[in-house]
C-alpha positions in Angstrom: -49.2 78.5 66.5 -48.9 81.8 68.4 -46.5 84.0 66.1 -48.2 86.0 63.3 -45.1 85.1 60.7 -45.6 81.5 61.4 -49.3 81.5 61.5 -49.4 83.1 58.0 -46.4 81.0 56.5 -48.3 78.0 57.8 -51.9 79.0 55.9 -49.4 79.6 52.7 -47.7 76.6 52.7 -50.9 74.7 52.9 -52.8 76.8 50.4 -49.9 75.6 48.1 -49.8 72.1 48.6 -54.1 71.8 48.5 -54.7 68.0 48.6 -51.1 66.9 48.1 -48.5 65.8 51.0 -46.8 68.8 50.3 -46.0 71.7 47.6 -42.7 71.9 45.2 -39.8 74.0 46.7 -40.0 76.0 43.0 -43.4 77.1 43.9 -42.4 79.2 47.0 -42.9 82.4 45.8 -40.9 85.4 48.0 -42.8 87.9 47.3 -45.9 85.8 48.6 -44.6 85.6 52.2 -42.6 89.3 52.2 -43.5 89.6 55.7 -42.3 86.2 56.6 -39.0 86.5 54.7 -37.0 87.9 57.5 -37.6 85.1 59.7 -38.1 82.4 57.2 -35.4 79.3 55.8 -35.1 76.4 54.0 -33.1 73.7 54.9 -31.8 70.8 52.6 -31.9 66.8 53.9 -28.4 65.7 53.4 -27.5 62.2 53.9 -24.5 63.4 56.4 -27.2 64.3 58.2 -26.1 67.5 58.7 -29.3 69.6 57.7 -27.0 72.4 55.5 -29.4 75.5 55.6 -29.5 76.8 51.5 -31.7 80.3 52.1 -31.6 82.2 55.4 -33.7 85.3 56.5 -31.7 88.5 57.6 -33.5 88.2 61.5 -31.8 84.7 61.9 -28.4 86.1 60.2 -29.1 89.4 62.8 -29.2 87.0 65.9 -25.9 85.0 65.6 -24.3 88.6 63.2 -23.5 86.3 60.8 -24.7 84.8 57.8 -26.1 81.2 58.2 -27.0 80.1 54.8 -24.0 76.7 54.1 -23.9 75.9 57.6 -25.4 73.5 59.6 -29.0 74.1 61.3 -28.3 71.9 64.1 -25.1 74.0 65.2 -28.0 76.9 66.0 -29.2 74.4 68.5 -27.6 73.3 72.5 -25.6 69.8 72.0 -28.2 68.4 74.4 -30.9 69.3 71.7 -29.3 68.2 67.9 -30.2 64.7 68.2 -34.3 65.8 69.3 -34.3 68.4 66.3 -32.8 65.8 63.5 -35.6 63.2 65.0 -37.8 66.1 64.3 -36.7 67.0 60.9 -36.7 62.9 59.8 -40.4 63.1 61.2 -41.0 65.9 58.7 -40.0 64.6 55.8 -40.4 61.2 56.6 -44.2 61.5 58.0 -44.6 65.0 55.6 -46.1 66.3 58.9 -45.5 69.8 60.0 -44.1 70.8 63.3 -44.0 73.8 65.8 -41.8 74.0 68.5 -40.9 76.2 70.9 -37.4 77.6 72.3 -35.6 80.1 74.5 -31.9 81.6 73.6 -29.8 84.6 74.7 -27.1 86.2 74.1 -24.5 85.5 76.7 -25.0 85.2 80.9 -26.3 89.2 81.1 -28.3 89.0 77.8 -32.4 88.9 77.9 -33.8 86.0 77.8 -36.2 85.3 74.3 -38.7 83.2 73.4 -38.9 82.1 69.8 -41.7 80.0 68.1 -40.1 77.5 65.5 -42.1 76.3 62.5 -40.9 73.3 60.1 -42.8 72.3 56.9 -42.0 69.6 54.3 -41.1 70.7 50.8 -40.8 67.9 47.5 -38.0 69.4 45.2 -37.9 67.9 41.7 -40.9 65.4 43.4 -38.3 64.5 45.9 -40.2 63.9 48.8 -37.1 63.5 51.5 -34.8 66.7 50.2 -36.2 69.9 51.5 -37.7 71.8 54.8 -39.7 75.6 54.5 -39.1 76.9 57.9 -39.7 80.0 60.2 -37.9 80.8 63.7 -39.8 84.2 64.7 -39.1 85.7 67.8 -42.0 86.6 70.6 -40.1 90.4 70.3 -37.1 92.3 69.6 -34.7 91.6 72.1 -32.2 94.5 73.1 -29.1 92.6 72.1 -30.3 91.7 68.5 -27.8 92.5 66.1 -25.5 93.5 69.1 -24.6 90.3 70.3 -24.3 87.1 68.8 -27.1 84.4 70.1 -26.1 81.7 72.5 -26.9 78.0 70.8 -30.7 77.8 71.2 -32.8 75.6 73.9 -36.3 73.8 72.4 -38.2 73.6 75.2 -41.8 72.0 73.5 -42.8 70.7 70.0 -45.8 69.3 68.8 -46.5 67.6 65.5 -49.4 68.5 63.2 -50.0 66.0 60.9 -52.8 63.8 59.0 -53.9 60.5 60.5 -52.0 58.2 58.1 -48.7 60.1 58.8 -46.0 57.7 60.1 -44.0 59.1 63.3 -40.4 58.5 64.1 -40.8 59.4 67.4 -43.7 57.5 68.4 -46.5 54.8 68.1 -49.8 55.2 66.9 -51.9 57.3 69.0 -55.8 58.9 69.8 -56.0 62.7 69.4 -53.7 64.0 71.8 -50.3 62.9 73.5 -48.4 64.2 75.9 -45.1 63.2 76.9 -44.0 64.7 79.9 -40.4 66.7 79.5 -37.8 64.8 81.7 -34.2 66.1 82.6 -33.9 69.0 80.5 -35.8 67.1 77.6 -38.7 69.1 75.8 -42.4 68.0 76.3 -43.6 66.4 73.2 -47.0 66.7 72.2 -49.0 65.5 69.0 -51.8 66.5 67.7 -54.1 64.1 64.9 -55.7 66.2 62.6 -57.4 69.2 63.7 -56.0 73.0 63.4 -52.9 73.8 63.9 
């Protein structure tokens, strides 16, 4: 993890859970990851499979000008890329492994391009296991057309998967300490990491 918001909502999250899979979503305290907030979602698991976002951060409303919390977080996302992310989010919840990815948008053909770090963490709510994901997309910097412009559908260029060693993986077969899976036509590399730091 590169970004400072994700680094610090990753060391929370964990802090919370201690030696369980993963904390409850009514333990999420605001005021505990204030600087996070801006950046930060949650995102319910719907059996449409449409990944409704129910909380949004003012940054993410601020880079499409309009307020995401109802819709769906795939539609942030390129066509070519909604059917890697909801893989991604089913290896969340289903493995309770968190994830950080990688991704580029911008704002139209003259906009700047930006990089943006994406962070994905399992939440139980009510002990539901499969129902909730604690997320962060922060932004390497502040582009000019934030807030100007509305962002084009985002591109996830590289993920990698941090979980424990008995986590099970949708997306692939057991595996030593590191994987790579080389990106091919337009797909993002996929690494995953056993154990370790994230």
């Amino acid at each position: 993890m590169r970004h400072k918001v994700n680094q610090q909502l990753y060391a929370y999250w964990s802090r919370l859970k201690g030696a369980r899979s993963a904390p409850e979503r009514s333990e999420i305290d605001p005021a505990e990851i204030r600087e996070a907030l801006p950046d930060s979602f949650i995102i319910e698991i719907d059996e449409a499979g449409r990944f409704p976002i129910r909380l949004c951060g003012t940054r993410l409303n601020a880079l499409w000008l309009d307020e995401q919390k109802g819709k769906s977080f795939l539609d942030l996302w390129s066509p070519d890329d909604r059917r890697t992310l909801a893989s991604v989010l089913l290896t969340v919840i289903d493995g309770v492994a968190p994830v950080v990815a990688g991704a580029e948008g911008r704002a139209g053909d003259d906009g700047d391009l930006l990089e943006l770090e994406l962070l994905l963490l399992p939440l139980r709510h009510f002990g539901k296991t499969h129902s909730r994901v604690l997320g962060a997309l922060a932004p390497a910097r502040r582009p000019r057309w934030l807030g100007v412009a509305p962002a084009d559908p985002l591109r996830l260029k590289s993920f990698r998967i941090i979980a424990p060693s008995e986590a099970r993986f949708r997306l692939l077969e057991p595996a030593s300490r590191r994987v790579v899976r080389p990106a091919a036509a337009g797909r993002p590399e996929l690494v995953l990491y056993r154990g370790g730091k994230a």
